[in-house]
C-alpha positions in Angstrom: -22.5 -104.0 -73.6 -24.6 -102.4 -76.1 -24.6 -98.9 -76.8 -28.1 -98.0 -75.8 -27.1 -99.6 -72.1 -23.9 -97.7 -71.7 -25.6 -94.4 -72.5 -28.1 -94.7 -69.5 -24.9 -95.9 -67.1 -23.7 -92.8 -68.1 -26.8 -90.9 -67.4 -27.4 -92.1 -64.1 -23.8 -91.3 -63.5 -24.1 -88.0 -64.8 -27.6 -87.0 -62.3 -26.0 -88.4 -59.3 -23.0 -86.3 -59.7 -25.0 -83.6 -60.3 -27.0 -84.2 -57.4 -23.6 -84.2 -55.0 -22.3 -81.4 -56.6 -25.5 -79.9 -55.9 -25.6 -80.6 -52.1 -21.8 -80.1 -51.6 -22.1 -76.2 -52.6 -25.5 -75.2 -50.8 -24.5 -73.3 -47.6 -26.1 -71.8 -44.9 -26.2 -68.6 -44.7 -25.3 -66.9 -41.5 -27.4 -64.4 -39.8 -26.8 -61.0 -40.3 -24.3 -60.0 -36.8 -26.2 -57.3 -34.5 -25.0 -53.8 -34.8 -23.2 -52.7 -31.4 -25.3 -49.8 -29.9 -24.0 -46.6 -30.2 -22.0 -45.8 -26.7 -22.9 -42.9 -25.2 -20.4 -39.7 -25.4 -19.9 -39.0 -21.8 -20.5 -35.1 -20.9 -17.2 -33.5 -20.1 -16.4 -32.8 -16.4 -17.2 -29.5 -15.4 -14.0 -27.9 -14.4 -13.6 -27.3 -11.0 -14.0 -23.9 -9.2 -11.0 -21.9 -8.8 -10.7 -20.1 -5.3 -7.7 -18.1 -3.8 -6.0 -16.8 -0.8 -3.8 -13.9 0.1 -2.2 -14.0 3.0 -0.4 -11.6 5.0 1.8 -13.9 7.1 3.9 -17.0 6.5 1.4 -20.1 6.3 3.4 -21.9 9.5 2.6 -18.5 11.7 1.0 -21.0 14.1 -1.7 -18.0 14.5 -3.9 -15.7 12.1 -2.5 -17.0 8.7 -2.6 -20.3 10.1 -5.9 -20.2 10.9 -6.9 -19.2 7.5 -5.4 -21.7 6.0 -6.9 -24.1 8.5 -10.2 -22.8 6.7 -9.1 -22.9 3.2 -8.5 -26.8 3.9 -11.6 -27.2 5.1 -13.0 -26.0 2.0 -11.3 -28.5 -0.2 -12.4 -31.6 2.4 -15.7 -30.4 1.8 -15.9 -30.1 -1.6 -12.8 -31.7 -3.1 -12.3 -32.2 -6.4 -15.2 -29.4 -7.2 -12.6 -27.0 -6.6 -9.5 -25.8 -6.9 -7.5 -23.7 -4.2 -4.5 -21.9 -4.2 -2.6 -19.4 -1.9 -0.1 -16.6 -2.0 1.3 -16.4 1.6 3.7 -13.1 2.8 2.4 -10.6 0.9 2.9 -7.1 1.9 0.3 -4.7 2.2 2.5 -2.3 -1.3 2.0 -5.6 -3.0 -1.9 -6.5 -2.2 -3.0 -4.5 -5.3 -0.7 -6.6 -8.0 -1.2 -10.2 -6.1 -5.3 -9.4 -5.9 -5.2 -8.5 -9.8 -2.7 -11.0 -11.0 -4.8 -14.1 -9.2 -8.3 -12.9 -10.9 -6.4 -12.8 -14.1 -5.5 -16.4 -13.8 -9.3 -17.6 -13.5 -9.7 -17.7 -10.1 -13.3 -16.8 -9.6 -13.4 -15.9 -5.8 -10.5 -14.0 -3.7 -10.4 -14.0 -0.1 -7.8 -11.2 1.1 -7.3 -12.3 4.7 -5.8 -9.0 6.5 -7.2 -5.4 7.0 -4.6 -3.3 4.7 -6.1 -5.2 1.7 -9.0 -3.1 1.6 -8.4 -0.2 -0.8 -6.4 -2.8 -3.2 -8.9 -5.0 -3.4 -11.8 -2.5 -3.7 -9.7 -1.1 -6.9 -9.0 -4.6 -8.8 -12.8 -5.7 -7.8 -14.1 -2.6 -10.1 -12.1 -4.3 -12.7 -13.3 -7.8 -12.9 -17.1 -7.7 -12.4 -17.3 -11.2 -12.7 -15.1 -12.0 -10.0 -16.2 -12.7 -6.4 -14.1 -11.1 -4.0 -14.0 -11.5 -0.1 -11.8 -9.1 2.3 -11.5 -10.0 5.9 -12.0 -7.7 9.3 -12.7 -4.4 7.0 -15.9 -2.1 6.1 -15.6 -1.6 2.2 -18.0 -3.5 -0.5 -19.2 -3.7 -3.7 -22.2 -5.0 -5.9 -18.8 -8.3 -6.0 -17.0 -7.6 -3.0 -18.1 -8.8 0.6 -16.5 -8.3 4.5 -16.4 -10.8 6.6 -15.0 -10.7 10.0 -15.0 -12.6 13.7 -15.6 -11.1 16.9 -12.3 -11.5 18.5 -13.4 -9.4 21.5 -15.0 -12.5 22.9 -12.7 -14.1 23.7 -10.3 -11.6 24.6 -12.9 -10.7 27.4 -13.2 -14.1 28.6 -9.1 -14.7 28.6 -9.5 -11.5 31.1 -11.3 -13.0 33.4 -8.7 -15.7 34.0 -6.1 -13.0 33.6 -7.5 -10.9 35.9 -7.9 -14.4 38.8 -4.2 -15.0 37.8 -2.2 -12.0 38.4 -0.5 -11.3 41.4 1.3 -8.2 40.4 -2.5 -6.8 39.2 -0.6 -5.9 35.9 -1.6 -7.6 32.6 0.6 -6.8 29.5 -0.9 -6.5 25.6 1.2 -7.0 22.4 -0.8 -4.8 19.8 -0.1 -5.0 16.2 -1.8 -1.1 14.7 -4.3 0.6 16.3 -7.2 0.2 14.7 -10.8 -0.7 16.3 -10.3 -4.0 16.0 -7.2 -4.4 17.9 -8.6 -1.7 20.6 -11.6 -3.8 21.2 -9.8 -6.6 22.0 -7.3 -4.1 24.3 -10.3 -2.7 26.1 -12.0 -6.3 25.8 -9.4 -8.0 28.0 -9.2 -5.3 30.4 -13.1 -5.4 31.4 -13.0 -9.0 31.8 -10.3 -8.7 34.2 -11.9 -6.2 35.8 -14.9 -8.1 36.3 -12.8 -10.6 38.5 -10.3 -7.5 39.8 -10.9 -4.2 40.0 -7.1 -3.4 40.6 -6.6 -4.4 37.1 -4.4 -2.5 34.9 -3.4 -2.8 31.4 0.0 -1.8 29.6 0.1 -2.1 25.9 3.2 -2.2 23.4 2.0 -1.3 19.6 4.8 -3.1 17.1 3.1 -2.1 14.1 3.0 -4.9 12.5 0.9 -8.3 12.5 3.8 -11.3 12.5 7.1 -10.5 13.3 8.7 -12.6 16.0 11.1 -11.0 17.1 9.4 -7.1 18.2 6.6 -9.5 19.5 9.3 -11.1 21.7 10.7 -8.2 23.0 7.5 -6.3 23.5 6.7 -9.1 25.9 9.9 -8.4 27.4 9.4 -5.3 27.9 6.0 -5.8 29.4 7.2 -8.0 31.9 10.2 -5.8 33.1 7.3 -3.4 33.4 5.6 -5.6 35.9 3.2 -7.7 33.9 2.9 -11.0 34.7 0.0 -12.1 32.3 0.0 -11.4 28.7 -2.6 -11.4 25.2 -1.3 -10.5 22.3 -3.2 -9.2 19.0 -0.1 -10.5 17.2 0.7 -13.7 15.0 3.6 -15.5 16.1 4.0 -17.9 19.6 6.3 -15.7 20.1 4.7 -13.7 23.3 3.5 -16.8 25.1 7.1 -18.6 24.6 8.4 -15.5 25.7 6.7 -15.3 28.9 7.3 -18.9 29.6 11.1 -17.7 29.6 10.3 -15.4 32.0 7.7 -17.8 34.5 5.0 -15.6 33.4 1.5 -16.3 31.8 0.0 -15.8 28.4 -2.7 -17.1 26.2 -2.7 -18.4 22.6 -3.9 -16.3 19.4 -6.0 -17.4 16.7 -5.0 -20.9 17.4 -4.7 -23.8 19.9 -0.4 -22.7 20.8 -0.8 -25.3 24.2 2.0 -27.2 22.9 4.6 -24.1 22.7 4.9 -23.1 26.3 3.3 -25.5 28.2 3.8 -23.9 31.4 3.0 -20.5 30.5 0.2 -21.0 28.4 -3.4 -20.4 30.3 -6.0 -21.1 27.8 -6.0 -20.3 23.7 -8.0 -17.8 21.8 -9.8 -19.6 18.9 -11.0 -18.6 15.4 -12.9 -20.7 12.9 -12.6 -19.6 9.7 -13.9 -22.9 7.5 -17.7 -22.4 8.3 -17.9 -19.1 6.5 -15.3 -20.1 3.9 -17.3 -23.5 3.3 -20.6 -21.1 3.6 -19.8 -18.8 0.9 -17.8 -21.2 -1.5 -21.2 -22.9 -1.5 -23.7 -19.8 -2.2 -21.4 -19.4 -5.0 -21.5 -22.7 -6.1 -25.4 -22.7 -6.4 -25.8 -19.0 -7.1 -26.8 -17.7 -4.0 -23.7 -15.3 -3.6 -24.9 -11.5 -3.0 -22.2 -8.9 -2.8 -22.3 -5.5 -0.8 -22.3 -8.2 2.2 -20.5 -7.8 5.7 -20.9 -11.2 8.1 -19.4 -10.6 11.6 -19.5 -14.0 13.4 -18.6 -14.5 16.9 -19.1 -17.3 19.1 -22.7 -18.1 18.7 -22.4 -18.7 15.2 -19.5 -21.2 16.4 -16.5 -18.7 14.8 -14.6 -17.5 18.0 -13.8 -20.2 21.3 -11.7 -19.9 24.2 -10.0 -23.6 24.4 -8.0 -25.5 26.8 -8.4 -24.0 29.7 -5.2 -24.5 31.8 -5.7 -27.7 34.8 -3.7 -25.1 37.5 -6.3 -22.2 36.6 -8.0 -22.4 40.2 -11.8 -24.1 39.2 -13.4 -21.5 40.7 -12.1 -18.9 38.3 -12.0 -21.6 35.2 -15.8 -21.7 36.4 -16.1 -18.1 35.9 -14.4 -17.8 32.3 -16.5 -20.7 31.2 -20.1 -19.3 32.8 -19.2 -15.6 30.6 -18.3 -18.0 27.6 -21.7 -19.7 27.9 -23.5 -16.2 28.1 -21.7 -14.5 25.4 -22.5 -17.7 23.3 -26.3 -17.2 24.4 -26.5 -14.1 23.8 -27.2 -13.0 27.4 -23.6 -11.0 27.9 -22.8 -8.6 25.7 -18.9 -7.7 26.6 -19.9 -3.8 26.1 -22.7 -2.9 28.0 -22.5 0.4 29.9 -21.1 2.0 31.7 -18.2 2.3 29.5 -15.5 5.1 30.5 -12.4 6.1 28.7 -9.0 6.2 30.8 -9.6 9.5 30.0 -12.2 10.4 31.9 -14.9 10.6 29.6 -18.1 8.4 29.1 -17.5 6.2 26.2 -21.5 4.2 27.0 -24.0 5.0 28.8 -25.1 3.0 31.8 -27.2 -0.2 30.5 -26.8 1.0 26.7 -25.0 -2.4 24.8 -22.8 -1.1 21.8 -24.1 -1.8 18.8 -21.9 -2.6 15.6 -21.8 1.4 14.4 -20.0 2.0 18.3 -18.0 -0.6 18.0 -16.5 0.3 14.4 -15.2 3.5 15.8 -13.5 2.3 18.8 -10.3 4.6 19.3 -10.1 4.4 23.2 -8.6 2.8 26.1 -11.2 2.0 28.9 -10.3 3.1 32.6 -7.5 1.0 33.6 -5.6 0.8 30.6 -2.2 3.1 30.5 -0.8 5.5 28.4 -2.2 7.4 25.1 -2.9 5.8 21.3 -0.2 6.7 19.2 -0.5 8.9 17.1 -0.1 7.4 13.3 -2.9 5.5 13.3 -2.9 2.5 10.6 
């Protein structure tokens, strides 16, 4: 081969390496990968609202405390994990002041102080912390942040007279009173005219104990009532103790503050009901949305749906369950107003005037019996 020819073999075999060297290192270039959108930072939780309870009485009272904490409950169905409750149960009246303080201290941004001796303590620890809400049950006392709130108890003590009054035989009904303030003598006087109403013959015998739940003085005021010849009892007291008491004895008696049916079957003639989760529920939410005014006072009764007289006994006679259940209807219309004159003291002296109804300033100063109820107030008034 001559030298000319092997130099263009070799050329030729130099391009067409070239050229596969060439194709063997072009590449396709990828395309440029997306950029992730940013996520979202998700805006914190708010933290729930932080609401308390003071209680004056053991949670499992069956009764008053009971009953608020019926409410409370209500308050966290309805708004669950927007708030945050807590409760202090058993706390003396000495110890309201430190218990009110020491719960606004720990964030809690409404206090509901469910008995009247609270007042004064919680009137003192609202002036220091403005920016606390603060609620105090069945007293008189506000401020620009505190509010009263408070039930109308009377009636339904006036329509547990009437049956009272259609079931007595010895025309002696007995009352377990805790102190004698208005609130407890309303319901004393309360009870009496609605038995009256059905029995003129009707008298009342009362037993103060001076306090709200203790068991065993409410037991043995009912005892004492009975060997004093009543056969039906009410009680302005917290325990089941009265209405067990007089089931003992094969005596009547009613339930207080809640439905008590199932603790003396026999014995018990209807229940005396109050509902604290509408206002609770109410006022958690006017705080919640800014609504919430202090210098407040709220007195429900039963046609705002607060107060109820339940489960009516099937041996009351109909004819006098009839009764009970026409002067609930009224007083829940607003055509009976339990005191309507004349109203006279067992004293003697004209308490209302005939036709005049009682208007809220009257019935804050009750410190009477009405005719037909024994005896004298004591004296150290609470």
């Amino acid at each position: 081969m001559n030298q000319t020819l092997t130099r263009r073999l070799f050329a030729l075999a130099g391009l067409a390496a070239a050229a596969t060297l060439a194709g063997c290192g072009k590449k396709e270039e990828a395309p440029a990968p997306v950029a992730a959108a940013p996520v979202a930072a998700s805006a914190p939780k708010p933290e729930p609202l932080k609401a308390a309870w003071v209680y004056i009485g053991p949670v499992g009272d069956a009764g008053w405390t009971f009953a608020h904490d019926q409410g409370r409950k209500a308050v966290e169905t309805e708004f669950g994990d927007k708030i945050k409750t807590t409760f202090v149960e058993k706390v003396p009246y000495a110890d309201g002041e430190r218990v009110i303080r020491d719960l606004a201290s720990q964030g809690n941004k409404i206090i509901f102080a469910t008995s009247f001796g609270y007042m004064d303590a919680m009137l003192k620890v609202a002036s220091e912390f403005p920016d606390v809400k603060f609620e105090h049950a069945t007293g008189y006392k506000t401020a620009v942040n505190m509010n009263v709130y408070d039930a109308r108890f009377y009636h339904d003590a006036y329509v547990s007279g009437i049956i009272a009054g259609g079931m007595t035989k010895s025309n002696t009904l007995g009352f377990v009173a805790s102190f004698p303030i208005p609130e407890v003598l309303r319901n004393i006087n309360a009870f009496t005219l609605g038995a009256q109403s059905v029995n003129p013959k009707i008298r009342t015998r009362v037993v103060w104990i001076n306090s709200w739940f203790d068991p065993e003085k409410e037991g043995a005021a009912a005892q004492e009532l009975i060997n004093k010849g009543a056969d039906v009892l009410l009680q302005n007291t917290d325990s089941t103790a009265v209405l067990q008491t007089a089931e003992k004895n094969g005596k009547f008696a009613f339930g207080w503050d809640s439905d008590m049916s199932s603790y003396a079957p026999k014995a018990h003639l209807a229940s005396n009901m109050v509902y604290w989760g509408p206002y609770y529920t109410k006022t958690i939410k006017a705080l919640m949305d800014g609504t919430w005014k202090g210098e407040q006072r709220t007195i429900w009764g039963k046609p705002e749906g607060a107060n109820d007289v339940i489960k009516i006994a099937d041996f009351v006679p109909a004819e006098l369950k009839a009764k009970a259940e026409a002067a609930n209807a009224a007083i829940k219309d607003g055509t009976l107003e339990v005191f309507t004159g004349p109203i006279v003291g067992n004293d003697g002296k004209e308490r209302l005037p005939k036709d005049t109804k009682a208007d809220q300033a009257w019935k804050d100063k009750v410190d009477f019996y009405v005719k037909g109820v024994e005896g004298k107030l004591p004296s150290d008034k609470k």
